[in-house]
N, C-alpha and C positions, 0 to 999 in steps of 0.2 A: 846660695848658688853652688851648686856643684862646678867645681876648676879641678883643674889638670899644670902643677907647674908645669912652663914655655922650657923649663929644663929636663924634664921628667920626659922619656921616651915613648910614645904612645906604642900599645900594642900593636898596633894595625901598619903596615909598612906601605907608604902610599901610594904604590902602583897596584898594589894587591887591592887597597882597598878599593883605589879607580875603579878596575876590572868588576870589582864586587859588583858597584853599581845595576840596577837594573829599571825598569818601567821609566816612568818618567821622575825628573828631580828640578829642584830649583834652590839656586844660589842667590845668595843677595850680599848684595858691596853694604858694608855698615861701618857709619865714620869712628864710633868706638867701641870696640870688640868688645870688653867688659859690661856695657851698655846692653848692648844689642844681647849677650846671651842673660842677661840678671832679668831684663823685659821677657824673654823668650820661656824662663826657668818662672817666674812670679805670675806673670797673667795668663800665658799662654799652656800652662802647667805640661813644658817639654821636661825631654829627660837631656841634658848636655850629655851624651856619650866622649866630646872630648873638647877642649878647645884651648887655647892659645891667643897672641894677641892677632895672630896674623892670620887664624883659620877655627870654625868651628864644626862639628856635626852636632847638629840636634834630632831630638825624633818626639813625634806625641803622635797617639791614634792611630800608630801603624804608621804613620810617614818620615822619612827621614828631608832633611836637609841641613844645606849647610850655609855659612855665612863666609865671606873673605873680608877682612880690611882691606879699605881703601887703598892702602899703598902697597900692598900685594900686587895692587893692576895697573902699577908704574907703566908695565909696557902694553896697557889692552886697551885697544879701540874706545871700550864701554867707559872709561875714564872718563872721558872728555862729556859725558851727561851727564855724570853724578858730581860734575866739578865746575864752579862758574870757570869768569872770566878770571878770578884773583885767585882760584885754584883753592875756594872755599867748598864744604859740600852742599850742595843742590837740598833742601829741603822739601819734602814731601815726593821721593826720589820713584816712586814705584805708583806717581799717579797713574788709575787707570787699570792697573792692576788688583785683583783682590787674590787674597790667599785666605782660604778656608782648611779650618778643623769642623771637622763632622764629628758629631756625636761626645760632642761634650759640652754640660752646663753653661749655656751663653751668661745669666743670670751670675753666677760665682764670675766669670769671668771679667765681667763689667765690676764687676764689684771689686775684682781683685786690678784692673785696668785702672780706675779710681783710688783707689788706696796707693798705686805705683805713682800715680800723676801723670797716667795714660790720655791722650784724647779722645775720647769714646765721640766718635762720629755720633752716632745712632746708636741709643742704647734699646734694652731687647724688644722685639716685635716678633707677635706671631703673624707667619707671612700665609699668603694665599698658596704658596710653593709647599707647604705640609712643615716647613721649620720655624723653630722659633733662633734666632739669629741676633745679634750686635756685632757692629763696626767699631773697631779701634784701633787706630795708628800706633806703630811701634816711635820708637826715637826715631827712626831715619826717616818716619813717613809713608811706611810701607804699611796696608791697611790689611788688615785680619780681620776675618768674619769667622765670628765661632756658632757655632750652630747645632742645634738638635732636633729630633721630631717631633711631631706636636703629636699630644696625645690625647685621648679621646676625650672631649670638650673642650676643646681650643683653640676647633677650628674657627 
């Protein structure tokens, strides 16, 4: 896993980086930071550009995003979903939602999903959509679909 000590200054100053921002992005609340980027960096084969206990950026495929711990959103609304009544985290926290990487080995990834002790929902199928695809839950719950095109005889 690529890390960044929580003491170590990140280049990027973060209002600069806000601004940077552009298209569309998604965040996701994860109960253990260290977790959440080791799954992201082993199955999901991202690059950690930086992270910390309380914040990360990842990127694979051209996409970026990022993650926040839980107790970062002490003061945000969204708390109160990903946290029962005892103020445990919510399991399986991003039902309903998928997140897709396009054009990467669905096959390595399942394989690398199972070696981690990933739950691979659905492992690879070529779909009638033109990809060949697998479903598999991060620790928090949050479901990844890694996917590629199918190529000629596949269909």
């Amino acid at each position: 896993m690529t890390s960044k000590s929580t003491k170590e200054p990140w280049s990027v100053d973060a209002p600069d980086f806000g601004k940077s921002l552009k298209g569309v992005g998604f965040n996701l609340l994860v109960a253990e930071m260290a977790r959440a980027v080791d799954f992201a960096n082993r199955v999901l084969g991202a690059e950690t550009r930086y992270w910390n206990e309380d914040f990360a950026v990842l990127s694979a495929n051209g996409a970026e995003w990022m993650l926040h711990a839980d107790h970062t959103y002490s003061n945000n609304p969204l708390l109160g979903f990903v946290r029962d009544e005892n103020g445990d985290p919510i399991e399986g926290r991003g039902i309903g939602a998928e997140f897709h990487l396009y054009n990467q080995d669905p096959d390595a990834a399942e394989q690398r999903a199972r070696d981690f002790g990933a739950i691979v929902l659905a492992g690879c199928l070529n779909k009638p959509h033109g990809l060949r695809e697998c479903y598999i839950l991060d620790p928090d719950g949050y479901c990844w679909v890694v996917s590629r095109p199918l190529v000629e005889g596949e269909e």
